[in-house]
VEXSEFI-308654 format. One record per residue (C-alpha): chain; residue in three letters; x, y, z; residue number from 1. Coordinates in pm, whole numbers, plus 32768, in hexadecimal, padded with zeros to 4 digits. Layout:
! VEXSEFI-308654
(r "A","ala",(X,Y,Z),NUM);
...
! end
This chain:
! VEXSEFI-308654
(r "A","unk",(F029,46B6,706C),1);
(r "A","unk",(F017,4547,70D9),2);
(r "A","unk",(EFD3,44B9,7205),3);
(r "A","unk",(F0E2,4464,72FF),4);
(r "A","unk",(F183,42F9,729D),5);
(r "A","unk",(F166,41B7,73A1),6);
(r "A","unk",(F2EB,4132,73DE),7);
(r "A","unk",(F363,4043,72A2),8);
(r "A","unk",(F267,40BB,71A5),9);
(r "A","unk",(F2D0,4102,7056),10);
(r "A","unk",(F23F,41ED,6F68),11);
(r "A","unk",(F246,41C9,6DD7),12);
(r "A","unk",(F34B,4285,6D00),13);
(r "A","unk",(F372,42E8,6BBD),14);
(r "A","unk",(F4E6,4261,6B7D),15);
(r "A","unk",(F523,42A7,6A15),16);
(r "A","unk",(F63B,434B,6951),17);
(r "A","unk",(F721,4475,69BF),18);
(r "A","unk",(F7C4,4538,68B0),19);
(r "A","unk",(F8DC,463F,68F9),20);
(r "A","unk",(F950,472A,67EE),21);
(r "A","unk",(FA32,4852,6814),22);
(r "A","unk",(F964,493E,68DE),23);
(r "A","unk",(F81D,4881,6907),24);
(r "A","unk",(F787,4711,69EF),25);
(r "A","unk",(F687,469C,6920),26);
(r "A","unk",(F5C8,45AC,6A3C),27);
(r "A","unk",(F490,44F7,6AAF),28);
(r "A","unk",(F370,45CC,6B6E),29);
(r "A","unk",(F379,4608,6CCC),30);
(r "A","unk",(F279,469B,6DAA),31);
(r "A","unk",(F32A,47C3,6E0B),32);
(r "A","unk",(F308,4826,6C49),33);
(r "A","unk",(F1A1,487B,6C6C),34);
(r "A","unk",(F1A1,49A7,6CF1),35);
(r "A","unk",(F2C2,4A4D,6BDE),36);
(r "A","unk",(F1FD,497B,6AF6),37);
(r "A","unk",(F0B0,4A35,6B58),38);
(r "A","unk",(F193,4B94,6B43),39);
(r "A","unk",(F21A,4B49,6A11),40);
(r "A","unk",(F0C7,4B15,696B),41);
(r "A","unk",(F00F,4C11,6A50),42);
(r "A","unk",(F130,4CF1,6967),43);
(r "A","unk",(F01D,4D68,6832),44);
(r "A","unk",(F11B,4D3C,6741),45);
(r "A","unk",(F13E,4BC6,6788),46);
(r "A","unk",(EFEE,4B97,67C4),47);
(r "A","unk",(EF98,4BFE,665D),48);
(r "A","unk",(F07D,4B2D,65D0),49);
(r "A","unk",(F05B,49E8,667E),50);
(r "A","unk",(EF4C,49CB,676F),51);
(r "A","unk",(EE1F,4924,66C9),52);
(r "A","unk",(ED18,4A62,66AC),53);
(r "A","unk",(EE0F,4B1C,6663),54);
(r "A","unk",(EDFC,4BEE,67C0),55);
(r "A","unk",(EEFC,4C26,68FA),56);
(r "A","unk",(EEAC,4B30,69FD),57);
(r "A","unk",(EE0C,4BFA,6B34),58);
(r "A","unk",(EDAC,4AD1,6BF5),59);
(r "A","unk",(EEBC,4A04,6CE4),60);
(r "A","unk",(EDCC,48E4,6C6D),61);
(r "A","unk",(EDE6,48FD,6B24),62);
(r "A","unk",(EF79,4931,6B5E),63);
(r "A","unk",(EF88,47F8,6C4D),64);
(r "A","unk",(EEB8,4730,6B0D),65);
(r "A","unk",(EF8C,479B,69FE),66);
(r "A","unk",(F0D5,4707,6ACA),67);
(r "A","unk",(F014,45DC,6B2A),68);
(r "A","unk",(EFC0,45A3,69B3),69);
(r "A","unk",(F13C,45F9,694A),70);
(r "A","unk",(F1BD,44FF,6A33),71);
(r "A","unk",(F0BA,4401,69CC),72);
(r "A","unk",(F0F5,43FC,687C),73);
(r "A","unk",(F223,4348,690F),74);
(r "A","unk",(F189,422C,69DD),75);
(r "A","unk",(F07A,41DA,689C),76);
(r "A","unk",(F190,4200,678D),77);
(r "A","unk",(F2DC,41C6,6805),78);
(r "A","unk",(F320,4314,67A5),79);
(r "A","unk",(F2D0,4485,67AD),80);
(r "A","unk",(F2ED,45EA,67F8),81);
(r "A","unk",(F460,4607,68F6),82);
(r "A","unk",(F491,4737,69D4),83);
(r "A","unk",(F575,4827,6964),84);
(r "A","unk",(F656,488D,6A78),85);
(r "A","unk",(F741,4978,6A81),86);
(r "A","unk",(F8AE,48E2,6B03),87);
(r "A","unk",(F979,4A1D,6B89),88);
(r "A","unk",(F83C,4A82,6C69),89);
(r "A","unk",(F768,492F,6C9D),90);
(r "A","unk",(F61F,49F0,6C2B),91);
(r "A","unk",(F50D,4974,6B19),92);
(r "A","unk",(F555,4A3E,6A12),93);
(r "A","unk",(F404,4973,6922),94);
(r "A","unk",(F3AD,4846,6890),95);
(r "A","unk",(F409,4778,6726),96);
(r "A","unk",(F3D3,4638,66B0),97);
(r "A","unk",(F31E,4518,660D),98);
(r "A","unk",(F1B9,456F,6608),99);
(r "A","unk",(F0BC,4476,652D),100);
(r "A","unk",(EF4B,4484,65B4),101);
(r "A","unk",(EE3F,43ED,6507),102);
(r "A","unk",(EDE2,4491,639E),103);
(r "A","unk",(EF39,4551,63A5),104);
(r "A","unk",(EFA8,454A,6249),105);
(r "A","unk",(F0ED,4461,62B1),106);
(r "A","unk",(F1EE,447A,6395),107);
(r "A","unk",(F27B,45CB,6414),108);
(r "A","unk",(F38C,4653,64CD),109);
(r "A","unk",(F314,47A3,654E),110);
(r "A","unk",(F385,48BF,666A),111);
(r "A","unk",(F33B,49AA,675B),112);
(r "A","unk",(F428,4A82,67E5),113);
(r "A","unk",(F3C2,4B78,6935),114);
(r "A","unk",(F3BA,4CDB,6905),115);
(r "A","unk",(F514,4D2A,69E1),116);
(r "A","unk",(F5E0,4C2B,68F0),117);
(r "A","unk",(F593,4CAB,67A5),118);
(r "A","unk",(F675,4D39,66CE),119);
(r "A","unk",(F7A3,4C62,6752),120);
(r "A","unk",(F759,4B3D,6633),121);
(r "A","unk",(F705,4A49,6719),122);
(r "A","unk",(F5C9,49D2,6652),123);
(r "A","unk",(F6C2,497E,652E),124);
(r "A","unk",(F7A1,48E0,661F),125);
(r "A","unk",(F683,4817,66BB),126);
(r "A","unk",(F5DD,47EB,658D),127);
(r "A","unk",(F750,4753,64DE),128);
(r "A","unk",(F789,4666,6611),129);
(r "A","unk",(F5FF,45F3,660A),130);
(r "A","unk",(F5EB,459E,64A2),131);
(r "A","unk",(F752,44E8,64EB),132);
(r "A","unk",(F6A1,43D3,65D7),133);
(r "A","unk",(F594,43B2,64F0),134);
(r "A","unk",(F637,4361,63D6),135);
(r "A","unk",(F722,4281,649E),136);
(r "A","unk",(F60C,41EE,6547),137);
(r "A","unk",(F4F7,41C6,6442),138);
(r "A","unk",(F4EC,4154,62FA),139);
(r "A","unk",(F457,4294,6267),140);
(r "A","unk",(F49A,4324,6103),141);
(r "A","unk",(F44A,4453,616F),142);
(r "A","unk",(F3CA,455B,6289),143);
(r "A","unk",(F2C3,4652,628D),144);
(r "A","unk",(F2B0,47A0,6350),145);
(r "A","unk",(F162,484A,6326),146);
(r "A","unk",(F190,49AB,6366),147);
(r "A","unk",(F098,4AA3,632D),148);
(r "A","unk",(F0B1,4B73,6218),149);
(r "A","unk",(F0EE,4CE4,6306),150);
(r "A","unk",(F1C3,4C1F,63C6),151);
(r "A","unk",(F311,4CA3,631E),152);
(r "A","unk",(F3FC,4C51,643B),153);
(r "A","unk",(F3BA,4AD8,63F9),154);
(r "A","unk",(F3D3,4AF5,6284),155);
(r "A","unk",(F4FB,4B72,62C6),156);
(r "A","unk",(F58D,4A6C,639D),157);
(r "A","unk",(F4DC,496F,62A2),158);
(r "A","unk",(F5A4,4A0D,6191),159);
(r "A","unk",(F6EA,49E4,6236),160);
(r "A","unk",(F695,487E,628D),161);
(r "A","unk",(F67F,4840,610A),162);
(r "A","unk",(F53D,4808,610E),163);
(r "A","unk",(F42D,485E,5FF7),164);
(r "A","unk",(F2DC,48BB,5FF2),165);
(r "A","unk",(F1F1,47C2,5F4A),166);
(r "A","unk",(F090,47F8,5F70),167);
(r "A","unk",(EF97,48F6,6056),168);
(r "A","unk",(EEB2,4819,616C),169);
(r "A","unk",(ED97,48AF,623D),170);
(r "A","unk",(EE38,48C3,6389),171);
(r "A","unk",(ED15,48F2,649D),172);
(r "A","unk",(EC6F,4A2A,63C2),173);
(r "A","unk",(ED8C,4ABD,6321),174);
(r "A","unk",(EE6B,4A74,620D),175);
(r "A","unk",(EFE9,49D3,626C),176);
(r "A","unk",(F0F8,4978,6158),177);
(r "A","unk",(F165,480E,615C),178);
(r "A","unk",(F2EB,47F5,613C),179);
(r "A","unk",(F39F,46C8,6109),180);
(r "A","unk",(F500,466D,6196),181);
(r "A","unk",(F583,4554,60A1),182);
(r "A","unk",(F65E,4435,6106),183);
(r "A","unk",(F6F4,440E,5FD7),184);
(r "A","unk",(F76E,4588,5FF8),185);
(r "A","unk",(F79A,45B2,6183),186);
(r "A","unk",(F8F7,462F,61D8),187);
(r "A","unk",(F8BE,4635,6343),188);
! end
């Protein structure tokens, strides 16, 4: 929490893209995300899959970094990870976007989706609309998703994006798949 705010002051925003698909606001963050963002990889099986050691985030800390580093990435790169909200009930529901940190084998469209909205397809559907902007919006040949290889919910959603595996990279420790979403190929 911030201090109270003297009259006429004016804080910074992030005031990037909003996407809206069927079910789903794909948006900038907002203070208010970190703490579902903390739940959602407090959640073990997200934080195996896409926390960097590989463990559930136990710390509000650690939660409140994470968040600060999503929304971050886009003030340094003019793009990055959006919030995933959820329209009909105005909750986060996770996390997908552009993600390209330094050594990261190109750029990547990845996802995160909280433990209450799984199983409802709104990774693909976030995941569709993401790789959308990108390719609208960059002039890519092609996006990455590096899922690990136990990870078979994502390969799954990578699969029905139409994308193919091309190589293995060392992701923090562990082994992750690197699929490729092709331009040339993308249907959208």
């Amino acid at each position: 929490m911030i201090a109270p705010l003297k009259p006429g002051t004016t804080l910074a925003q992030i005031n990037g893209p909003v996407i809206e698909t069927e079910r789903l606001i794909l948006r900038q963050w907002r203070s208010e995300d970190i703490a579902p963002n903390t739940a959602m990889l407090a959640d073990p099986a997200a934080g195996r899959f896409i926390t960097a050691d590989g463990k559930p985030v136990t710390d509000e800390f650690v939660g409140w970094r994470n968040a600060a580093i999503m929304a971050g990435h886009w003030v340094l790169h003019g793009a990055g990870m959006f919030v995933v909200e959820e329209k009909s009930s105005g909750r986060f529901a996770g996390r997908v976007g552009t993600w390209f940190p330094p050594t990261w084998p190109g750029f990547e469209v990845g996802w995160g989706i909280a433990k209450e909205f799984r199983g409802k397809g709104y990774a693909l559907e976030a995941a569709r609309a993401s790789i959308g902007w990108t390719f609208a919006n960059f002039e890519l040949e092609e996006i990455l998703h590096c899922i690990d290889c136990e990870n078979i919910a994502s390969q799954a959603v990578a699969r029905r994006l139409g994308a193919d595996k091309k190589g293995v990279m060392d992701l923090f420790g562990h082994a992750a798949d690197i699929w490729v979403t092709k331009r040339s190929s993308w249907k959208g």
